[in-house]
C-alpha positions in Angstrom: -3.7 6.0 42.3 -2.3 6.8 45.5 1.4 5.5 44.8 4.1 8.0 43.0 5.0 4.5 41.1 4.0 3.1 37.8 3.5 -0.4 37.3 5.8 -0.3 34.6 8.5 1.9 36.1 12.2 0.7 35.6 12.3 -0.6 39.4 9.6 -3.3 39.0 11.6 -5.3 36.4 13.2 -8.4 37.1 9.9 -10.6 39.1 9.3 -7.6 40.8 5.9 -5.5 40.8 4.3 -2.3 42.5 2.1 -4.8 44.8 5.1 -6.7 46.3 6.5 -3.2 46.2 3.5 -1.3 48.4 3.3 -4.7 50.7 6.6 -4.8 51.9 6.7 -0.6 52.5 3.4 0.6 53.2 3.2 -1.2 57.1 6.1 0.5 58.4 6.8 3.6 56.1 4.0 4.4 54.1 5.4 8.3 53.3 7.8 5.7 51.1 4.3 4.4 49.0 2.2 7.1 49.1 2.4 10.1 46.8 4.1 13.0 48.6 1.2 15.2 47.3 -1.5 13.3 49.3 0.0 14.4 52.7 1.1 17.9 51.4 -2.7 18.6 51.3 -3.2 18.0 54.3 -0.3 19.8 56.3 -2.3 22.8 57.5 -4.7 20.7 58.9 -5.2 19.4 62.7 -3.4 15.8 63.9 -6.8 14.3 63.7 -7.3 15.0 60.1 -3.9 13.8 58.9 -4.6 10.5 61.2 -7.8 10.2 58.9 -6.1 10.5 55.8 -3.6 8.4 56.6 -5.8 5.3 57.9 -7.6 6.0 54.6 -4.9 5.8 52.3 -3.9 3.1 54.4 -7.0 1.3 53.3 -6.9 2.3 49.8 -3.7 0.0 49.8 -4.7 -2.6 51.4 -7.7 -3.2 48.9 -5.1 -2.5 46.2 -3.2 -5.1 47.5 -6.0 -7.7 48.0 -7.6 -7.0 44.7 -4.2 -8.0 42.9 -3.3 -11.2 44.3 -1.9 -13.7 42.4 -4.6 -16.1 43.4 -8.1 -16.2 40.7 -10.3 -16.9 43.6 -9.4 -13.4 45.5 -9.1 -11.3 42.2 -12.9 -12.6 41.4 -14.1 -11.5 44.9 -13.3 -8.2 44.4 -14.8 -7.2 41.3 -17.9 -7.8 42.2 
């Protein structure tokens, strides 16, 4: 949703996925996760506003990410 990525994109073959994939980029360079149109929108707006949106998608992954572990237990807590 908030990645340029598909799941199944040629990259994630091999053991890898787009949620190992977004954990190990999205801490220390998100604009590498995030699709590039997300922050376009918000280029004419003040510092405060692209701070917002960027703690927000920020958020967005880290549910993404919590909501796919590999563990049942996890996955079952967020879908409810």
């Amino acid at each position: 949703m908030v990645t340029r990525t598909r799941p199944t994109d040629d990259m994630f073959l091999g053991g890898r996925s787009l949620r190992k994939w977004v954990k190990n980029h999205f801490h220390a360079r998100m604009e590498r996760v995030i699709e590039l149109s997300l922050m376009a929108a918000s280029r004419d707006h003040s510092h405060e506003v692209k701070k917002m949106l960027e703690v927000t998608i920020g958020e967005l992954l880290k549910l993404g990410i919590l909501c796919t572990q590999e563990s049942p237990s996890m996955s079952a807590r967020c879908s409810r």
